[in-house]
C-alpha positions as YAML, in Angstrom:
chain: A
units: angstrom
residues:
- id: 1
  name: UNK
  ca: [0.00, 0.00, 0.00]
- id: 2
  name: UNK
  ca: [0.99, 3.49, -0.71]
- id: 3
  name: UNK
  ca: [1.03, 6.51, 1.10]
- id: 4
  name: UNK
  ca: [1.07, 10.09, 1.04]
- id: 5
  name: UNK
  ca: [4.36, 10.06, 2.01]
- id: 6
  name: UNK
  ca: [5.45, 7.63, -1.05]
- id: 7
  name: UNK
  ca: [3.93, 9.47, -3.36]
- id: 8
  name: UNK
  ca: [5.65, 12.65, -2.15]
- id: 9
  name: UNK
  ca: [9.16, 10.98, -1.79]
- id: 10
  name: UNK
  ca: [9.12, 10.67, -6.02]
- id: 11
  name: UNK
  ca: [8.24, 14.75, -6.52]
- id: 12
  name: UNK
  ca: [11.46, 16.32, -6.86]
- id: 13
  name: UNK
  ca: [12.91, 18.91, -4.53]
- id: 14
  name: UNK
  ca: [12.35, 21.85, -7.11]
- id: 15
  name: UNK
  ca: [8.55, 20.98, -7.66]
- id: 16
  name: UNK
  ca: [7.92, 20.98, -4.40]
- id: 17
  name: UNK
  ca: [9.81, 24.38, -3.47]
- id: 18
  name: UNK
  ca: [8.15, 26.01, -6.64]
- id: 19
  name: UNK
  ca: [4.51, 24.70, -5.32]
- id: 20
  name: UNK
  ca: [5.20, 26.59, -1.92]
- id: 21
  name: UNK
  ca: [6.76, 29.88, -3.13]
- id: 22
  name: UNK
  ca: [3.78, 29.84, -5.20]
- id: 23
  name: UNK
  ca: [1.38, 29.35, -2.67]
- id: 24
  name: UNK
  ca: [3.31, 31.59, -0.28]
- id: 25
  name: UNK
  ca: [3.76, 34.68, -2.70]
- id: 26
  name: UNK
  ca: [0.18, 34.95, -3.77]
- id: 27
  name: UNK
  ca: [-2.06, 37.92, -3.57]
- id: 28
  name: UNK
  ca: [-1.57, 39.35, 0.15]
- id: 29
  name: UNK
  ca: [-0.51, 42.49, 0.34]
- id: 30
  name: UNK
  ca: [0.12, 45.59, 2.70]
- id: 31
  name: UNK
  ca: [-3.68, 46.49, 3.60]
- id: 32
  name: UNK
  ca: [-5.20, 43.25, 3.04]
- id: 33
  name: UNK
  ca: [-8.15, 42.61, 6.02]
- id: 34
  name: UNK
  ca: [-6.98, 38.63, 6.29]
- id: 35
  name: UNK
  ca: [-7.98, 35.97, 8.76]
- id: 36
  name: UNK
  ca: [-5.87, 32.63, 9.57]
- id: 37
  name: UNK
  ca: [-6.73, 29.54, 7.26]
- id: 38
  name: UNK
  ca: [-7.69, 27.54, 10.41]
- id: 39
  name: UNK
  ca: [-9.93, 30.27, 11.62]
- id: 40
  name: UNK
  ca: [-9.60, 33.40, 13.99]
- id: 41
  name: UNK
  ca: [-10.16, 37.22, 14.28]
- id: 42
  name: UNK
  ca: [-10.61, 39.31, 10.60]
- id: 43
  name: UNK
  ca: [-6.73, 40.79, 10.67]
- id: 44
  name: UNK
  ca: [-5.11, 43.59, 8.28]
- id: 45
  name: UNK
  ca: [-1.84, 43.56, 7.56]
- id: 46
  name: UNK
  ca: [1.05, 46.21, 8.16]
- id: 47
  name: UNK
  ca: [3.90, 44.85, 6.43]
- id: 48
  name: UNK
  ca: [5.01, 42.24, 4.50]
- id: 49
  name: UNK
  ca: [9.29, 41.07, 4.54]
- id: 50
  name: UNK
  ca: [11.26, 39.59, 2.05]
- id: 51
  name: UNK
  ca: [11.03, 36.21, 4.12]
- id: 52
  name: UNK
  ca: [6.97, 35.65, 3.25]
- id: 53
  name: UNK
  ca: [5.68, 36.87, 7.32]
- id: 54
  name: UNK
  ca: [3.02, 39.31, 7.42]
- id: 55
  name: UNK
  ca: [2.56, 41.53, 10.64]
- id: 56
  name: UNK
  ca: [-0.82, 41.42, 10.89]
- id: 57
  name: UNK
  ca: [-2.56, 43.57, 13.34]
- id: 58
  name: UNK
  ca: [-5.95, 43.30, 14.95]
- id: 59
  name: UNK
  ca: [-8.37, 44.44, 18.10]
- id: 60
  name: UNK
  ca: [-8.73, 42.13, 20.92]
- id: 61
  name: UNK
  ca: [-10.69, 43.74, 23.96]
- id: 62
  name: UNK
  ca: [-10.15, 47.23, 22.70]
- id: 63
  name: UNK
  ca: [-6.32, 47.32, 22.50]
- id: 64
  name: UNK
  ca: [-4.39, 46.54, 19.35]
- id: 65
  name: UNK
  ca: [-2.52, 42.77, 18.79]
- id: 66
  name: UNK
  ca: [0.01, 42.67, 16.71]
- id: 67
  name: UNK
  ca: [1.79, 39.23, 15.75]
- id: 68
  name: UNK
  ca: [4.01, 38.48, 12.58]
- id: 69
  name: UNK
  ca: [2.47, 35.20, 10.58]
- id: 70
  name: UNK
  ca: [3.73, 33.40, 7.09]
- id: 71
  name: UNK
  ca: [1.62, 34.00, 4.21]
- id: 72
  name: UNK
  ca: [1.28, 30.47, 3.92]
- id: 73
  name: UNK
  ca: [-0.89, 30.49, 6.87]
- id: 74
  name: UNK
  ca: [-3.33, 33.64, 5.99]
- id: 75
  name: UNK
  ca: [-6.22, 33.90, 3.47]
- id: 76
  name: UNK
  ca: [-8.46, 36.94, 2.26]
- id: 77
  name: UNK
  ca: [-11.35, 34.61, 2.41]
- id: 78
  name: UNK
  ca: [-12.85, 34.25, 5.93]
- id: 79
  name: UNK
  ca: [-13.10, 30.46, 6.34]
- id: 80
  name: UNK
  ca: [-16.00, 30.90, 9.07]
- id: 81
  name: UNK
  ca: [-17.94, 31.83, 6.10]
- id: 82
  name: UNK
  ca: [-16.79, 29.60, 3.60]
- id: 83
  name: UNK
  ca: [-17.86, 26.66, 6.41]
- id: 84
  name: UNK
  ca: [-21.25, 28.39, 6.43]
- id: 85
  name: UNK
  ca: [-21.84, 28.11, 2.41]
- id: 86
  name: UNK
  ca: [-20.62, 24.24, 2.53]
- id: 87
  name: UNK
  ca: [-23.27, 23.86, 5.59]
- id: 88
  name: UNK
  ca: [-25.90, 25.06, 3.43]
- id: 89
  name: UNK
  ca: [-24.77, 23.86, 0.01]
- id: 90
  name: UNK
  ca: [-24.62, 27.54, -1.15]
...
């Protein structure tokens, strides 16, 4: 039986690495309102370095969080309601 693993051992190094800077270098910008693929308070973000981490700031019982992220991790879509649509089939 194969696994995930398998399968991923026969994908060379490059395809892989091209597959995250991809993924890691799309479409978030200074500005963006983003929230945290897994979930979490709507976020905008301040800056963006050379190394792919946002600082992202946000309100949290009326004072201002601030916490540096990857890209990888953020998304301009808020999942909360993307959860809601599959729920209803929308």
């Amino acid at each position: 039986m194969h696994s995930v693993f398998n399968v991923i051992n026969f994908v060379p190094n490059n395809i892989i690495m091209e597959f995250i800077e991809k993924e890691c270098t799309t479409y978030i910008n200074k500005g963006d309102v983003v929230w945290l693929k897994s979930g979490g308070p709507e976020m905008t973000v301040h800056s963006v370095d050379e190394e792919l981490n946002c600082i992202c700031l946000w309100f949290r019982h009326g004072e201002i969080q601030r916490y540096t992220i990857e890209k990888c991790a953020l998304t301009k879509k808020n999942p909360l309601y993307s959860a809601e649509k599959k729920m209803l089939n929308i």
